[in-house]
N, C-alpha and C positions, 0 to 999 in steps of 0.2 A: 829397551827394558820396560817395565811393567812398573805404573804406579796410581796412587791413586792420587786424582789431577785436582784440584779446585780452579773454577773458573766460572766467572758471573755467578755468582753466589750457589752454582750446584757442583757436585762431588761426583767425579765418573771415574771408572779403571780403566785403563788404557795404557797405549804405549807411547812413552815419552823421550826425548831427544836427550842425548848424554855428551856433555862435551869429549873434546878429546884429552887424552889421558896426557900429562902436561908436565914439567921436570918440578921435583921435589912434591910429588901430589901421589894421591893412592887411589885406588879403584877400590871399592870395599862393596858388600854384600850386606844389608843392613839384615840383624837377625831378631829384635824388637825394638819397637818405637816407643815412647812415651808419647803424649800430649800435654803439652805444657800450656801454663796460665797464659802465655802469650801469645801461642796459638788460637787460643778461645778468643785474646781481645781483636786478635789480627781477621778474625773470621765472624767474629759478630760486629767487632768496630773498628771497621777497616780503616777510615777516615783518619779516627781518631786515633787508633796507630802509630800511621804512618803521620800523620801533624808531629806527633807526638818525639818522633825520632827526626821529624826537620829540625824541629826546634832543638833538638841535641846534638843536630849537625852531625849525625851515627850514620857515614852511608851502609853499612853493617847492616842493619835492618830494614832496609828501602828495597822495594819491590814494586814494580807496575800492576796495578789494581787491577790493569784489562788486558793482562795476559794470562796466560797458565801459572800455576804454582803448583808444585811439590810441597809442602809444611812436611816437619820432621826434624827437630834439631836435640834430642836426643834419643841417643840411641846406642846399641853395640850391633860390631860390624865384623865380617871377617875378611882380611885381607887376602886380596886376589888379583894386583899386579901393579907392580910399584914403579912409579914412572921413571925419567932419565934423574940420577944423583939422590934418591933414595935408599940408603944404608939400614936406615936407624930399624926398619920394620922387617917382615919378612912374609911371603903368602902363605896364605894357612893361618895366621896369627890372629888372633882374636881380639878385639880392643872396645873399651868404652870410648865414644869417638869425643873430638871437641871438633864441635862443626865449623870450623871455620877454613876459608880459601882464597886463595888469592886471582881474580876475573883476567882476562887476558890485557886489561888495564891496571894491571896490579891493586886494584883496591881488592881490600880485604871483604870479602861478605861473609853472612852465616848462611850457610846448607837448610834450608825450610825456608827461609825467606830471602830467595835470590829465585830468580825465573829463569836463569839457564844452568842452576846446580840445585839440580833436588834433592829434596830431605831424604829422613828416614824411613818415609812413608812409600817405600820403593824397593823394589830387587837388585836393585845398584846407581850407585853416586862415585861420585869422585870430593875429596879433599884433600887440605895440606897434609904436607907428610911429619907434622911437628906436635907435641903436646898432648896426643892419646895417653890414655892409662891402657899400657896391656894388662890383660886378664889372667892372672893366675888359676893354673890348673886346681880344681875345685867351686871357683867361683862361677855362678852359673849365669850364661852370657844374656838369659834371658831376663832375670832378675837382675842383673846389672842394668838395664835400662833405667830404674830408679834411680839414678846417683846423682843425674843433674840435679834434680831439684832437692835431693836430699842437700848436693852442694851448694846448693844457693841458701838453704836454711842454716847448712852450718856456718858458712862466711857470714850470714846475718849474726848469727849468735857470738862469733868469737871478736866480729869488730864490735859489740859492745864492748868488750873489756873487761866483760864478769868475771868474777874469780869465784873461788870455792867457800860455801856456804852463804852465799850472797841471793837472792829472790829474783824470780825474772816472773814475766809475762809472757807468752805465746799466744798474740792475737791471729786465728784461723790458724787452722788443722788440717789443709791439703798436705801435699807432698812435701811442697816447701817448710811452713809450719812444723811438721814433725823432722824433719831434717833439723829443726834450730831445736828442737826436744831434745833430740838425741845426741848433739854437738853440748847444750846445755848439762843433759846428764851423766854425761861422762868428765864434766867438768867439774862434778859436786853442788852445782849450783842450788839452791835449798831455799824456800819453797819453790816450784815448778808449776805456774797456773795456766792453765790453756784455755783460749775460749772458742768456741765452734758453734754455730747450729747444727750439726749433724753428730747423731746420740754415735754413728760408727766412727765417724772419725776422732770424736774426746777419747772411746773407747781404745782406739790404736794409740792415741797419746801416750793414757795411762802405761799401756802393754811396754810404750819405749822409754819410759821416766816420768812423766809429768806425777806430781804431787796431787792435784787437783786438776779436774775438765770441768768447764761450766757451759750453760748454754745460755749465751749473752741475751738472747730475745727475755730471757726472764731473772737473770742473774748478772749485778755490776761482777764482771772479773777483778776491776781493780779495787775495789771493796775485799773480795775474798783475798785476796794479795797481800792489802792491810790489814784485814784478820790474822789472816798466819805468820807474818813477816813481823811485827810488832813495831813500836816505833824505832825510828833510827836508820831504820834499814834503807839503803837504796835500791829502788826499783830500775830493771833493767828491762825492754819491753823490744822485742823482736815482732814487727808488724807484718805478715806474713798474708791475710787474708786479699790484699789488691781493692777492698776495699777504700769506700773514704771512708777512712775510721781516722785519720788525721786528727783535725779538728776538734774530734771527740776526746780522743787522745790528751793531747794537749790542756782540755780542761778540766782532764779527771785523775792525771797523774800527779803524785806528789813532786815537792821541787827534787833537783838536783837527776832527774832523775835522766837515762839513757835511751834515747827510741831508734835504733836501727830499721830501717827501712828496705826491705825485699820484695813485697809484694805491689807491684806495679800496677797501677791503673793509668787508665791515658785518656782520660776525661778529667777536665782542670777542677781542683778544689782550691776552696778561699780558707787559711789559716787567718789567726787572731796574733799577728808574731808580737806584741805587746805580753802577752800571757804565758808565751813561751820566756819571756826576754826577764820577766819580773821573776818568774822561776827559777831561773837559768837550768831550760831545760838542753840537751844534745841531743840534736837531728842529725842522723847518718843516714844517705842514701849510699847502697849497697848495691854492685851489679861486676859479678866476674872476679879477675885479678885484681885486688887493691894496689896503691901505687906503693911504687920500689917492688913488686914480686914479679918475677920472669916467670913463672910457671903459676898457674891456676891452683894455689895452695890448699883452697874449698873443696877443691872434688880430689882433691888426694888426700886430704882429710876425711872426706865422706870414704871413701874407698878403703881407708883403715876401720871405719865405723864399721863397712862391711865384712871385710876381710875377718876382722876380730869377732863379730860377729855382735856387735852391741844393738843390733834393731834385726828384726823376721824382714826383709823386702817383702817376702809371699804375704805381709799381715795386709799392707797398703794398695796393693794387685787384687784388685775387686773385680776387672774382668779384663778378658783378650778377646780381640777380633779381627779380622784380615782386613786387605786393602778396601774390597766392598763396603765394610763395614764403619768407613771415617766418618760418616754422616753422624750416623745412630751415635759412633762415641761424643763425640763432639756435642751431640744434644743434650746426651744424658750428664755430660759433665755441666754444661750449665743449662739445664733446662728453664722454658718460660714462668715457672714459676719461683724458680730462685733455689729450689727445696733436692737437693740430692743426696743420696746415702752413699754415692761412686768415689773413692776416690783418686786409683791409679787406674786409667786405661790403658793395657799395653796391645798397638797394633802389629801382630808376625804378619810380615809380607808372604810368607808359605800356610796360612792358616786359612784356610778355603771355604770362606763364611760372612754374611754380613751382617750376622745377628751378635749380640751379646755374649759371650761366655762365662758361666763361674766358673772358678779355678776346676772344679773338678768336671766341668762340659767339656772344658778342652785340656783334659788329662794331666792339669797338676795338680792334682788335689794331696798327693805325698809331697810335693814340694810347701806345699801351702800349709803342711801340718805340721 
């Protein structure tokens, strides 16, 4: 099959080795990719990564640095042949995948970072056959590629514990960030501040709920917070940017207040926990199914976001581009100057290009309206 490869730090398309098709596992046909924040750390700070996931003892995200890689872990896919003891699916089926598999050693890995099961960034993989969301007729399987990380903003948002009329924060405005908007404003939560350096993506904010977008290089968010929330209020603050905004955090929040943690970086930052401690402030670090849940509650969440129709996907799909094209995205989502206006790239593995796309270059511009 066809994908596009990363190895020694350059991007080629090529054909790639597919395990064999194995009991309780599926064959699927990936039909858009996303590029997720952890892809970018995984390909500019590889090191730092993979340290990053010894240290959490996750074999789940360990991959050999000086082999091939497929990246790709979300996505939708259509199923095309389902291995020995598979029931639950059927071929022809369409699903937003959850990338995960079990290796001929039974450890579990994710699909985009395992080196003998490639991502989404390919014409076909193999995974479990357990925990997809199938796609209902209507929902469109290209724009469902969004839900991961809409569901990682909304589990960010709902393990605060915010209830209705209550104030949050939304620090950064990627995919994840507006996913904790839209988890947020469907929950009533009131004021809704978001902060971003990029004027498009406060702008997408607003379009899904937020009260206020600011742009932190020239404005405290947590000031505008206290402006509209008045006193009493408890702040609840969804950290979504992957930044180190930690630290800062912590000494600019009022007490009692909630910091859910989703946006991951994997270079160590030094917290002041005395400041936290005098506060009594709540640190949650957030990643997947919270404990006691058997199923991924966050993207079945996000899926109803969908489904119902509470956010545009097509607002946050700034561009598509084929397998050729993984370099370019992957630049433009974090380029060397820090400064982008991008903020979903979706890669169609049938999209025969390695340039850029706007919505309406590569013919959805009715979707997109």
């Amino acid at each position: 099959m066809r994908a596009s490869i990363y190895h020694e730090g350059e991007f080629t398309v090529g054909d790639f080795p597919l395990p064999e098709l194995g009991a309780w596992q599926l064959r699927v046909r990936p039909i858009a990719n996303g590029i997720c924040g952890g892809d970018l750390s995984a390909w500019a700070h590889t090191e730092e990564f993979l340290a990053s996931n010894r240290e959490a003892k996750q074999e789940t995200f360990l991959f050999d640095s000086a082999r091939p890689l497929v990246f790709g872990h979300e996505f939708t896919a259509e199923v095309t042949e389902l291995g020995p003891g598979v029931s639950e699916y059927s071929v022809g089926q369409r699903l937003f995948v959850l990338p995960w598999v079990a290796d001929a050693a039974g450890v579990v890995r994710c699909v985009g970072y395992a080196n003998d099961y490639p991502g989404g960034m390919s014409t076909e993989t193999i995974v479990g056959a357990g925990m997809h969301v199938p796609l209902e007729a209507g929902v469109d399987p290209i724009l469902a590629a969004t839900l991961e990380p809409v569901a990682t903003g909304t589990n960010g948002a709902r393990q605060t514990g915010i209830s209705q009329g209550e104030g949050a924060l939304v620090t950064g405005a990627g995919p994840i960030g507006l996913g904790a908007v839209v988890e947020l404003a469907a929950r009533g939560a009131n004021p809704i501040v978001v902060s971003d350096p990029s004027a498009k993506r406060r702008e997408i904010a607003l379009a899904y709920g937020a009260h206020v977008a600011v742009d932190p290089r020239y404005t405290d968010p947590v000031a505008v917070w206290k402006e509209l929330a008045g006193d009493g209020g408890r702040l609840y603050v969804v950290e979504a940017s992957g930044a180190r905004l930690l630290s800062h955090l912590i000494a600019r929040v009022p007490p009692h207040t909630v910091i859910s943690i989703v946006g991951a970086n994997a270079e160590p930052e030094a917290i002041r926990s005395m400041t936290a401690v005098v506060n009594n402030l709540t640190l949650k670090f957030v990643c997947g199914p919270v404990y006691g849940e058997t199923r991924y509650e966050g993207v079945w969440r996000a899926y109803e976001h969908l489904r119902e129709g509470r956010y545009d996907p097509a607002l946050m799909v700034t561009a598509y581009t084929g397998l050729a094209g993984a370099r370019t995205a992957f630049e433009a989502l974090r380029p060397s100057d820090g400064a982008t206006e991008q903020v979903k790239i979706l890669i169609l593995p049938e999209l025969d290009t390695d340039e850029l796309l706007t919505p309406e270059q590569a013919g959805f511009a009715s979707v997109a309206n």
